[in-house]
N, C-alpha and C positions, 0 to 999 in steps of 0.2 A: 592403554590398560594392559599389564604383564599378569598372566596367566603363569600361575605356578606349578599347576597342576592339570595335564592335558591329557582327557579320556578320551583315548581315539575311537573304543569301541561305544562311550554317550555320542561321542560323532555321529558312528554310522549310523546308532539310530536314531539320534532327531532328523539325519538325514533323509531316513527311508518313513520314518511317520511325516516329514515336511513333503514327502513324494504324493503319502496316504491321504493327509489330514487327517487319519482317525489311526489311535495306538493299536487297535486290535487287531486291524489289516497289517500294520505294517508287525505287529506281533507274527502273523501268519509269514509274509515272507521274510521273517528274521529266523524264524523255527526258533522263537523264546516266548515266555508268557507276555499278556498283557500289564502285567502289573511290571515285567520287568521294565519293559521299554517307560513307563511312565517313571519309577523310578529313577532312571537314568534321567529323563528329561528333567525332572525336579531338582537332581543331584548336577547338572550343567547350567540351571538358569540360578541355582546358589549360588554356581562357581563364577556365573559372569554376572550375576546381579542384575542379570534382566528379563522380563519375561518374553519366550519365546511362540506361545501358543494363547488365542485364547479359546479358553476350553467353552465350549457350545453345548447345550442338548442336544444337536444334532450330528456334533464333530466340532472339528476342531477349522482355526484360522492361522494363520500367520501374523505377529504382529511386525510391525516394520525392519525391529530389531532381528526378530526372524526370518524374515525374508529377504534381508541382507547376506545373516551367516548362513543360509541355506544355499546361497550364488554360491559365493566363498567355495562352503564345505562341498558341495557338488564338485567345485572344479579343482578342490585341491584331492579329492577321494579319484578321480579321475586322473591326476597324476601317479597319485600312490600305487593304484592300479595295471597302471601302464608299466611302472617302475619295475614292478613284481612279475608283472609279463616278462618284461625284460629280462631281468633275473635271471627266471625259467626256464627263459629259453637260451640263454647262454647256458648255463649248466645243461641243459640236457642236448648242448653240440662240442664235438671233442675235432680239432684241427690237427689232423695229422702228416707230417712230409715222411717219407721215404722213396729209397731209390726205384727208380722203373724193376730193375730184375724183383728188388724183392717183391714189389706191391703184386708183378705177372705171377711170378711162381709158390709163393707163400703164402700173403696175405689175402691176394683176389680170391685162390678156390677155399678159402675159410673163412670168408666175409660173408656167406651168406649164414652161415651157423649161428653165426653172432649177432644178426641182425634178429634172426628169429627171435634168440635168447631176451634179444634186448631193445622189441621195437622203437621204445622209448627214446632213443640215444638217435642223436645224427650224426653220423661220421661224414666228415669232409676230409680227405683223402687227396695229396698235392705230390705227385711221381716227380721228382727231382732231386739231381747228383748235386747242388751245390750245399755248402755249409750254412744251415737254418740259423738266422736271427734273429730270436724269440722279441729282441724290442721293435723289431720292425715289420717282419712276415705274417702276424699276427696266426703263430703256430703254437698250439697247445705240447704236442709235442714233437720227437723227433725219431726214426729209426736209422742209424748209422752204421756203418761197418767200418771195420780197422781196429786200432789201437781204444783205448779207454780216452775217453773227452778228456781235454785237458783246461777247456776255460774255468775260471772261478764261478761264472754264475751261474751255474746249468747243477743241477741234478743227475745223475742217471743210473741203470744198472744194467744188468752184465747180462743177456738172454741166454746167449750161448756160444760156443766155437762155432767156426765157420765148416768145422770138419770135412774139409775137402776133400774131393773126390777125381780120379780121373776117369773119365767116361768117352765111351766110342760105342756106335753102331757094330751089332754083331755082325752085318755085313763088309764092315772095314775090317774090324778087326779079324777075318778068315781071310781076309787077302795076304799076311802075314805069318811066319812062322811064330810058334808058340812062346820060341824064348825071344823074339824080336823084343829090342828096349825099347822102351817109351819115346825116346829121343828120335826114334827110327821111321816113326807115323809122321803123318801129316800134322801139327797142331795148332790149336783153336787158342788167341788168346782173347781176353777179352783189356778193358781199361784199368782193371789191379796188376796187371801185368805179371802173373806171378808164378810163372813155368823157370824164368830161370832160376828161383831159390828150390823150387821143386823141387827138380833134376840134381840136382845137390853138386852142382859145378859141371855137370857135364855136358859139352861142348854140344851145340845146337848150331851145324855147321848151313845147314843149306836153310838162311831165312825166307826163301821162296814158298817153302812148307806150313808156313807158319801164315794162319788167315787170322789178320788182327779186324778186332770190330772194339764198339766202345760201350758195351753193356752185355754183363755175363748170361744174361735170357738170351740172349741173342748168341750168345757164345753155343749155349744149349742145343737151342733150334740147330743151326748147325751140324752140330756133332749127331742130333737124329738123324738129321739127312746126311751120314756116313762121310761130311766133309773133315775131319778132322777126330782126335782126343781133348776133351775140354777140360777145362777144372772148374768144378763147382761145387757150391756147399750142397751136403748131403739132404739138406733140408727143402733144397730147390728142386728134389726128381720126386717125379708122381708115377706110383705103382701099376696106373694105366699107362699112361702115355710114354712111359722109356723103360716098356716090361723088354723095348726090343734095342736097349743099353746094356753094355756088358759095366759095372764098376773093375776100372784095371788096378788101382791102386788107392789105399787114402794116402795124402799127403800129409806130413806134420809140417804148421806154421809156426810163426813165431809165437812165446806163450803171451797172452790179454788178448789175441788178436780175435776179434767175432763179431756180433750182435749187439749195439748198445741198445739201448732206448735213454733217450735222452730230454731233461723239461726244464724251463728255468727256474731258477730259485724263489723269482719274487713271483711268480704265478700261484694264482693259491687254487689246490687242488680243491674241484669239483667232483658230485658223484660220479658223473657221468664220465669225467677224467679217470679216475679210481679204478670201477667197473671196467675201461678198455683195457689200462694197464695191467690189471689182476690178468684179464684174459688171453692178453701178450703173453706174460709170464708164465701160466700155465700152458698156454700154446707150444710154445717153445720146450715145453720140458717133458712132454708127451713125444713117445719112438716115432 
């Protein structure tokens, strides 16, 4: 028999009077009148032509036909249910990859703000250098540095410059005279490799001077303990922790180069998506 017309909410409640056997109880935990739930039951057993109840002085029964669709409806209400769980609680988890420096110095000491604002949301948070593959890493989204993304299927936008910085311990830097070049210190590079566009061609004669590591936190740490002049985005120094940094110079990069955030296209945004990136974005845009 084809049903042309399928009242989910006469559903649930023949399903919760089929619980009851009596409509006023199951009125009570529907929070709707008595009359309406019977209503409805009369307006489903039109629809399927059969009667579901039979009505007692004392309460109600099931008849066969009802106690059939009440298996049924039980276990397809208990999908629907589940379904919606589901849902839920996908929207309300955001997967995000970014690099080790940035998640240390950025994003970890302002994750807790966030979390308060928005206990709601679960961030899952994945520190790694390689290139995110939204059809396979199962990454909501992405934080990148460098150039502007260039795949077709990604989204993204622009946070910021990387507005680098060269930074040294004020105890390095007194070992030196005032006009000493930059080229003259010991230097910190990290895996962007980016002291020789710096220095704007000039010659970087003794690479013994030069302590290469492969992540710019680490480039940081470093340059606190007076090993070296590092270069790092402006965004990575914290007003405690390297009040005892001298900044020696900003560098200009090349221009697009910064901050992506990056999402795919066929992903369809969620609240919970929405809400991180809005707070990216204004994160980013605060001194």
């Amino acid at each position: 028999m084809m049903i042309r017309h399928r009242n989910l909410n006469g559903l649930r409640m023949f399903h919760q009077a089929a619980v009851c056997l009596n409509f006023g109880h199951a009125a009570e935990v529907l929070n709707v009148t008595q009359g309406a739930v019977a209503q409805q039951i009369r307006a489903l057993e039109a629809e399927l032509g059969v009667q579901l109840f039979h009505r007692k002085a004392r309460g109600l029964s099931l008849t066969s036909q009802g106690e059939a669709l009440s298996k049924e409806i039980a276990h397809a209400l208990q999908q629907i249910d589940a379904a919606l769980s589901a849902v839920t609680a996908v929207s309300n988890t955001v997967a995000l990859t970014v690099t080790p420096s940035f998640a240390a110095k950025w994003l970890g000491p302002r994750l807790p703000s966030f979390m308060d604002e928005h206990p709601e949301i679960d961030l899952q948070i994945t520190a790694d250098q390689k290139v995110t593959d939204f059809k396979t890493d199962g990454m909501d989204m992405a934080v990148r540095q460098g150039m502007p993304p260039q795949q077709k299927d990604v989204e993204w936008c622009f946070l910021g410059p990387h507005d680098l910085v060269a930074v040294a311990a004020h105890s390095l830097i007194a070992q030196y005279p005032s006009d000493a070049p930059l080229e003259s210190y010991p230097l910190i590079e990290d895996s962007h490799r980016l002291w020789a566009a710096a220095l704007e061609g000039a010659a970087i004669q003794n690479e013994v001077r030069i302590l290469k590591v492969n992540q710019t936190s680490l480039a940081l740490d470093a340059a606190r303990r007076g090993q070296g002049v590092a270069l790092v985005p402006r965004c990575y120094l914290d007003p405690v922790e390297d009040h005892m940094l001298t900044q020696m110079r900003r560098v200009a990069e090349q221009e697009g180069r910064g901050f992506y955030l990056v999402w795919s296209k066929q992903r369809v945004d969620t609240p919970a998506m929405v809400t991180f990136r809005n707070w990216l974005i204004t994160g980013f845009q605060r001194p």
